[in-house]
C-alpha positions as CSV (number, residue, x, y, z in Angstrom):
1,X,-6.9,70.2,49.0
2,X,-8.8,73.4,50.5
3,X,-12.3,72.2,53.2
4,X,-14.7,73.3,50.4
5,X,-13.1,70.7,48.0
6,X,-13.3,68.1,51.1
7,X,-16.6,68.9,52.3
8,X,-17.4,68.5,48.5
9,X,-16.0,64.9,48.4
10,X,-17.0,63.7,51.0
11,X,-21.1,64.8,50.7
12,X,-20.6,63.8,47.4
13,X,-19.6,60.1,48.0
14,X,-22.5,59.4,50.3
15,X,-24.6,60.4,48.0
16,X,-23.4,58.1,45.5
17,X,-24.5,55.4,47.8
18,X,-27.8,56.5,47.7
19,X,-30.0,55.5,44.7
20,X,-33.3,56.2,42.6
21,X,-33.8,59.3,44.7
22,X,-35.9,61.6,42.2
23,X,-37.5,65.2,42.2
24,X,-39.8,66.9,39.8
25,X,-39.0,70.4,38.6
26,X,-41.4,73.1,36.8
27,X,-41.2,74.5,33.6
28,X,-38.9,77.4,33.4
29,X,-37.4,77.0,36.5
30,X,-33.5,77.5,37.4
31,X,-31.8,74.6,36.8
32,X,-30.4,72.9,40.0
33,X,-33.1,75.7,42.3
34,X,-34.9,72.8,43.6
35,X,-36.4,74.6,46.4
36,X,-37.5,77.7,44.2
37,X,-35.6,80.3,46.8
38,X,-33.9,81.8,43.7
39,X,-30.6,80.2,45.0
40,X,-28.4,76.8,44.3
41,X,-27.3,75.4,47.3
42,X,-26.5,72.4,49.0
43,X,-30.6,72.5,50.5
44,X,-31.2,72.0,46.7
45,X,-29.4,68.5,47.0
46,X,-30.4,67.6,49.9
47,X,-34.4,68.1,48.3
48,X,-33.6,65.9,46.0
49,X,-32.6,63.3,48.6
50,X,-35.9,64.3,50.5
51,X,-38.0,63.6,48.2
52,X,-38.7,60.8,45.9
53,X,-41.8,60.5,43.1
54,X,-42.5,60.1,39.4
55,X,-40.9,62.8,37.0
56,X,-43.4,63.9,34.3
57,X,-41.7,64.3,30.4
58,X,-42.5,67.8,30.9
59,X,-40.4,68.1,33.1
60,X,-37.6,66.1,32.7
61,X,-35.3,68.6,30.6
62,X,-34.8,71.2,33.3
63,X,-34.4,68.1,36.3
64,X,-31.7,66.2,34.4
65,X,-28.6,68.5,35.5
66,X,-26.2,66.4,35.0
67,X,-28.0,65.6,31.0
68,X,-27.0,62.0,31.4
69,X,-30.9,60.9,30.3
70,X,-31.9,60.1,33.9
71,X,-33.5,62.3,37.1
72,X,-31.6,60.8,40.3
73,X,-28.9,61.6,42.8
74,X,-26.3,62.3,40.7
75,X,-28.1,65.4,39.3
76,X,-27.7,66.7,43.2
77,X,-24.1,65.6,42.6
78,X,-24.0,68.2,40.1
79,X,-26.1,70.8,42.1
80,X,-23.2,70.3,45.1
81,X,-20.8,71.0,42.1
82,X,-22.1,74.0,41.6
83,X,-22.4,75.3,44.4
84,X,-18.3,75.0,45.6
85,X,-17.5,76.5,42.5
86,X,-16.7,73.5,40.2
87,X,-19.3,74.1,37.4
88,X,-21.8,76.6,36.8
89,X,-25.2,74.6,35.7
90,X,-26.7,77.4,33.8
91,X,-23.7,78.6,31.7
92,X,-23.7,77.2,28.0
93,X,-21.0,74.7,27.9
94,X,-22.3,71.5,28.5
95,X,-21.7,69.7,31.6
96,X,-20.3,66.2,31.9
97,X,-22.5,63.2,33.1
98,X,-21.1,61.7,36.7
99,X,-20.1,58.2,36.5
100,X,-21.1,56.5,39.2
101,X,-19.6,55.0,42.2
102,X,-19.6,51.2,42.2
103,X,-21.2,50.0,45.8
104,X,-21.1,46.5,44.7
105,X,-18.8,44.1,46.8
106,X,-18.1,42.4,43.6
107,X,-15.8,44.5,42.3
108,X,-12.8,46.8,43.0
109,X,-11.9,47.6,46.6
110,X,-14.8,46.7,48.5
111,X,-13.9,42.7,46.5
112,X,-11.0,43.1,48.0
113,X,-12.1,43.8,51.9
114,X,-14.5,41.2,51.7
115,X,-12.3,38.6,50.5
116,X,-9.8,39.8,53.3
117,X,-11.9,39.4,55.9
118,X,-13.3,35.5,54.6
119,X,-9.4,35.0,54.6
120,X,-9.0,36.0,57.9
121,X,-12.0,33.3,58.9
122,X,-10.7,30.5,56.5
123,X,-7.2,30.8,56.9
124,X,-5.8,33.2,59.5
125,X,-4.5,35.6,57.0
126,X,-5.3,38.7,55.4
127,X,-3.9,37.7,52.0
128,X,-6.6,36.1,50.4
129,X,-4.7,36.0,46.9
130,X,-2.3,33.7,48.7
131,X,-4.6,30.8,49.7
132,X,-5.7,29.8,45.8
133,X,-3.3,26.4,46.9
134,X,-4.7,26.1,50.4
135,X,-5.7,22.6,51.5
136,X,-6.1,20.7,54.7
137,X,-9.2,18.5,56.8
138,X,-10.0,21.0,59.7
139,X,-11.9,18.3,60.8
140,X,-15.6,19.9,60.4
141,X,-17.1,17.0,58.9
142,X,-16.8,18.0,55.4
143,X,-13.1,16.4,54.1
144,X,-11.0,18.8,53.0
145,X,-11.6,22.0,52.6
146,X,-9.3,24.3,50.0
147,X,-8.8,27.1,48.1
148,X,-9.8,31.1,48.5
149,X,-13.2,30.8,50.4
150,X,-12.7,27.0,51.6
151,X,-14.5,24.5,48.9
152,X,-14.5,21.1,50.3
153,X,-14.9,18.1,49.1
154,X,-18.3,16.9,51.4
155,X,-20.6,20.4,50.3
156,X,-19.3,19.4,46.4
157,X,-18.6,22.7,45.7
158,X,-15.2,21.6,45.2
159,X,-15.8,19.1,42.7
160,X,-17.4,22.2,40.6
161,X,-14.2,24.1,40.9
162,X,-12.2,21.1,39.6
163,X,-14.8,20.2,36.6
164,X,-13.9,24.1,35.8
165,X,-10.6,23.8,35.9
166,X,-10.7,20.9,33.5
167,X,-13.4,22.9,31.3
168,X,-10.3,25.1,30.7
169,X,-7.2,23.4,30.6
170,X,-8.8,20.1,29.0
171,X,-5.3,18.8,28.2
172,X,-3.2,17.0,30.7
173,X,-5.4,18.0,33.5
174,X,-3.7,16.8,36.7
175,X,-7.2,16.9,38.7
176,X,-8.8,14.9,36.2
177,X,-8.4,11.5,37.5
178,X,-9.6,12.2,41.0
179,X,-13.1,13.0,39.3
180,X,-14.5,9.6,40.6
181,X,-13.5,10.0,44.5
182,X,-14.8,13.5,44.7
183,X,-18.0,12.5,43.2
184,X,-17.9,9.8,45.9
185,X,-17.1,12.1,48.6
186,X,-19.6,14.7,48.5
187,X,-22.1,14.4,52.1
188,X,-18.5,12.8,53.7
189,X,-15.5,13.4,55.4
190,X,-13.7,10.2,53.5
191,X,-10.3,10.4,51.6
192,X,-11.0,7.3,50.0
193,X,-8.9,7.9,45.9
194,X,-7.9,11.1,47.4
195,X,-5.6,11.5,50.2
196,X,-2.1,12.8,50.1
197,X,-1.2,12.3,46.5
198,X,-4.8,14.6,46.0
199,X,-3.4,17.3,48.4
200,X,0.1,17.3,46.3
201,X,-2.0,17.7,43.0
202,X,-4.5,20.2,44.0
203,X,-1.4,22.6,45.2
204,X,0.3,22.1,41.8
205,X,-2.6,22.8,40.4
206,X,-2.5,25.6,41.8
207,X,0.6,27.5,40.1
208,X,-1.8,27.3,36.9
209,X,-3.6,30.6,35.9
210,X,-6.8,28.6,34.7
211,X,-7.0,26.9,38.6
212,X,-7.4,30.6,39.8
213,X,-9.8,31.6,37.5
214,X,-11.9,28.2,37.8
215,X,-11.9,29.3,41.7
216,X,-12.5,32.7,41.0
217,X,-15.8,31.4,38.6
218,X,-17.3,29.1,41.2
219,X,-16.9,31.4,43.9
220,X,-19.1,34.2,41.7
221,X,-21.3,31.5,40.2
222,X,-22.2,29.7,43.5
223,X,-21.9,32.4,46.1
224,X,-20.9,36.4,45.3
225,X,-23.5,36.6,42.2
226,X,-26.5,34.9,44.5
227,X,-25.4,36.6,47.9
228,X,-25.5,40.3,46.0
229,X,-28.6,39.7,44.2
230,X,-30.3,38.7,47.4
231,X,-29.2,41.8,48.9
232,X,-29.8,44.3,46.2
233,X,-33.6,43.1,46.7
234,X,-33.1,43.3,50.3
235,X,-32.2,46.6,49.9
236,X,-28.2,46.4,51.6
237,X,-25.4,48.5,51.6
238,X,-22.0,47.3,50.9
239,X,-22.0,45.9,54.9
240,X,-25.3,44.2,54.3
241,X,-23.9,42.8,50.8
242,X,-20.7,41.3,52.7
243,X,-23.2,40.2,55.7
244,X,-25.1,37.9,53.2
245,X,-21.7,36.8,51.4
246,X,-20.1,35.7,54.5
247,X,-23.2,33.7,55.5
248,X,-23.7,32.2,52.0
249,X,-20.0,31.4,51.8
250,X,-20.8,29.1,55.3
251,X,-24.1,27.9,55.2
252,X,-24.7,27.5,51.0
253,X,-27.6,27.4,49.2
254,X,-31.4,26.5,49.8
255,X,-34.5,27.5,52.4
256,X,-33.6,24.7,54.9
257,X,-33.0,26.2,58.6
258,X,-29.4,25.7,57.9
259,X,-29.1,27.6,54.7
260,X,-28.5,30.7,54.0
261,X,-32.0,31.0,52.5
262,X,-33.5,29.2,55.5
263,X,-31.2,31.5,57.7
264,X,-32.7,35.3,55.3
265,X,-36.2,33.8,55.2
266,X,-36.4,33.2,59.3
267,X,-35.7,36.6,59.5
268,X,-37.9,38.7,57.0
269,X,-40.5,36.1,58.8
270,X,-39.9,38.7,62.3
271,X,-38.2,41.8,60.3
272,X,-38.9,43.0,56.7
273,X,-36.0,44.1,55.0
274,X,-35.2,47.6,54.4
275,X,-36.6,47.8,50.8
276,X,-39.7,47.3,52.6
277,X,-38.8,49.9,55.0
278,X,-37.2,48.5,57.8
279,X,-34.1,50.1,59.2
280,X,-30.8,48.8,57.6
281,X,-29.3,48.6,61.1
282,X,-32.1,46.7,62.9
283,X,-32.9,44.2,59.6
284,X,-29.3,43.2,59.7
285,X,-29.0,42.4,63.9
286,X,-31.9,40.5,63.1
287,X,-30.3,38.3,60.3
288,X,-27.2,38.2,62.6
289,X,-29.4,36.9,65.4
290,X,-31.0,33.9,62.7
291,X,-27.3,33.3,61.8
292,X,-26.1,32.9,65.2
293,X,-28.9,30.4,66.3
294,X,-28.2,28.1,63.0
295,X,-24.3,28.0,63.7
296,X,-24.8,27.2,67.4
297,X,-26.3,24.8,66.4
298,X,-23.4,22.9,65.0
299,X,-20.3,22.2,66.9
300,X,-17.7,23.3,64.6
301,X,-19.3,27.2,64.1
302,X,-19.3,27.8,67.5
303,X,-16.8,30.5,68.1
304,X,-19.2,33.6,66.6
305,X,-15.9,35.6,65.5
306,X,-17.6,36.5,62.1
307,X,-20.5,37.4,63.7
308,X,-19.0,39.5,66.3
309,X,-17.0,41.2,64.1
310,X,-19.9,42.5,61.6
311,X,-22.2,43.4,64.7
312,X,-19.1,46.0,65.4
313,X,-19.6,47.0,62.4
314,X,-22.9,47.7,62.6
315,X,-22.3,49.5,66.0
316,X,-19.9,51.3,64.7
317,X,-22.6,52.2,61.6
318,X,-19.5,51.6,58.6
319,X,-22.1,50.4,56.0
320,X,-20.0,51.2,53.4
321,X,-17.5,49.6,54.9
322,X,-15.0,52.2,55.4
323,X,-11.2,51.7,56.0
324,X,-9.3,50.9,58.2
325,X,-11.4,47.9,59.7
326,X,-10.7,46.3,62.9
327,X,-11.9,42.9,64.5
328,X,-10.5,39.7,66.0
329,X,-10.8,36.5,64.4
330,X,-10.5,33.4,66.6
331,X,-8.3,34.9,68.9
332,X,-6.6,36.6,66.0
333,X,-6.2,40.7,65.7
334,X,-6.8,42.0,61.9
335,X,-6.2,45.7,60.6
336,X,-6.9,46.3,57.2
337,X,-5.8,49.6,56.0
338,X,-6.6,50.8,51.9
339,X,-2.4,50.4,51.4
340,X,-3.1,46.3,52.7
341,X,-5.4,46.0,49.9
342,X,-5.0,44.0,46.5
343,X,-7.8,45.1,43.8
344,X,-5.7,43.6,40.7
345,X,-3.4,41.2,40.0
C-alpha cells in the first residue's frame, strides 16, 4: 500500500468517528471546493469538519458529494477521495455513497474488546466466549454469580437470563425447577433449593445454543442497549461507550448513589457532558472519579483495576479504542491484540 493510500485511510477513519458535521455550499460552485480557492484539497475536508450549521434546499445538490441524500462528514470522505486520486467528484459517472463505520460497542470488533476486557474483570481471562458456563460464590454478598458478564442470583438478573432460557427452550427445561429458590434469593447470598445440584445444571445448561443466546439477550436488554443509549446522549466515543458499560455492568440500574444512574447523574451535577460541550477527556475523569467514590465504598470493589485501566486509556487518549490494549487486572497482565479477537461465532 503506497503513504498516499495510508495517509488516505487513516484521515479517513477518524473522520468516520466524527458525526453530523455539516457545511453549506453556493450555487454553482465546484463540487467538493469548500473553501472557494478553485482547488479540492484536504483543507476542503477539514472545512467541513470546522464548521457546522443548517444546509438550505438550495443548496443541498452541490454539498451532497457523496449523493447519498445527506450533507455530513462522509461527503469530506469523498472530497479526501478525490484528492489522492481515488475518484474524480466532477466527472460524470456517479459516485458511490460511503457506508459508514460502525462506532457502536455493540457490534463487531469493538463487542468484542469490550467483552474481553469485562472477562478479564469477571473471570481472569480474555476469552469471554468461554465463560457462558461460568459459576461460583466469590463471596461479594450477592450468591453466585455466573455466566459472560457475571449475573448472580442476589441482583436477580440471573433469574431474568433463566426465565429467557425457558422462554426458548420451553420443553424439558433443566433450569425450570429452580424458578422458586431464585425468586427467593434475589437481595441474598442464600443457596437455599439451589446449591450444588444448581451449579451442575446451570453448566449443562450451558452446552445449549438457546442458554447463550438467553445470556446474550439479557446482557443487551439490561445493560449494553441502556449503557449505549446513555452515552450516545452524553455524547461518548467508543471509550466513553465501554466506560458506561463497565459501570452499568457493576453497579446496575437506577439514580441511587450506588447506581450507575446515581454514579452519571453525580457527575453531570459538577461536569456536563460533552454534548453539552465539555471535553470528552475531562467529562470521563470526572465519571471515573464518581465511580471510584461509590465502589470504595463497598468492600468487595475495592481494588480499582477497571478503573485504572480506562484512566490509561484516557491518558493515553485511545477513544476509539485502538488495538493492541494493555492493562493489569487484579494483579493480572492482559494484551489484546486484533488476531486475539472473536467477532463471530
Amino acid at each position: 500500500m503506497n503513504k498516499i493510500s495510508k495517509r488516505f485511510i487513516s484521515f479517513a477513519t477518524a473522520l468516520s468517528m466524527c458525526s453530523g458535521c455539516i457545511v453549506a455550499c453556493a450555487e454553482n460552485r465546484l463540487i467538493g471546493d469548500v473553501n472557494e480557492d478553485g482547488e479540492i484539497t484536504s483543507a476542503d475536508a477539514l472545512e467541513v469538519l470546522k464548521n457546522i450549521v443548517e444546509v438550505s434546499q438550495e443548496y443541498k445538490e452541490n454539498c451532497d458529494v457523496n449523493g447519498d441524500g445527506k450533507i455530513n462528514t462522509l461527503d469530506a470522505l469523498q472530497i479526501l477521495k478525490d484528492v489522492v486520486g481515488l475518484v474524480k467528484l466532477n466527472e460524470t459517472q456517479p459516485i458511490e455513497p460511503i457506508q459508514p463505520i460502525s462506532n457502536s460497542i455493540k457490534e463487531g470488533q469493538l463487542r468484542s474488546i469490550v467483552f474481553s476486557f469485562v472477562s478479564s474483570a469477571e473471570n481472569s481471562s480474555l476469552n469471554y466466549w468461554e465463560q457462558y458456563s461460568y459459576i461460583e460464590d466469590i463471596d461479594d454478598g450477592r450468591g453466585y454469580t455466573a455466566g459472560i458478564i457475571g449475573f448472580t442470583t442476589g441482583t436477580g438478573d440471573l433469574i431474568e437470563v433463566v426465565r429467557k432460557y425457558i422462554e426458548l427452550k420451553p420443553e424439558n427445561n433443566i433450569l425450570e425447577k429452580y424458578i422458586p429458590a431464585l425468586e427467593k434469593a434475589i437481595g441474598s447470598d442464600t443457596h437455599d433449593g439451589l446449591g450444588d445440584a444448581f451449579v451442575e445444571d446451570w453448566e449443562t445448561a450451558c452446552e445449549d445454543k438457546e442458554m447463550k443466546t438467553a445470556q446474550d439477550y439479557i446482557l443487551d436488554e439490561m445493560y449494553m442497549n441502556p449503557a449505549v443509549d446513555f452515552a450516545n446522549e452524553d455524547g461518548l466515543s467508543p471509550l466513553g461507550q465501554f466506560i458506561y458499560y463497565d459501570a452499568y455492568v457493576m453497579h446496575g440500574e437506577g439514580d441511587d448513589e450506588e447506581s450507575f444512574g446515581g454514579i452519571r447523574n453525580a457527575t453531570i451535577a459538577k461536569c456536563p457532558p460533552p454534548s453539552k460541550g465539555t471535553d470528552e477527556r475531562e467529562f470521563l475523569l470526572a465519571f471515573l472519579k464518581e465511580r471510584e467514590r461509590v465502589m470504595l465504598m463497598e468492600e468487595a470493589h475495592e481494588d480499582l483495576s477497571r478503573i485504572v485501566a480506562q484512566r490509561k486509556f484516557i491518558d493515553q487518549n485511545n477513544f476509539s479504542l485502538a488495538l493492541p490494549l494493555e492493562w493489569t487486572m487484579y494483579g493480572d497482565e492482559f494484551k489484546l491484540t486484533e488476531d486475539m479477537l472473536k467477532t463471530e461465532d
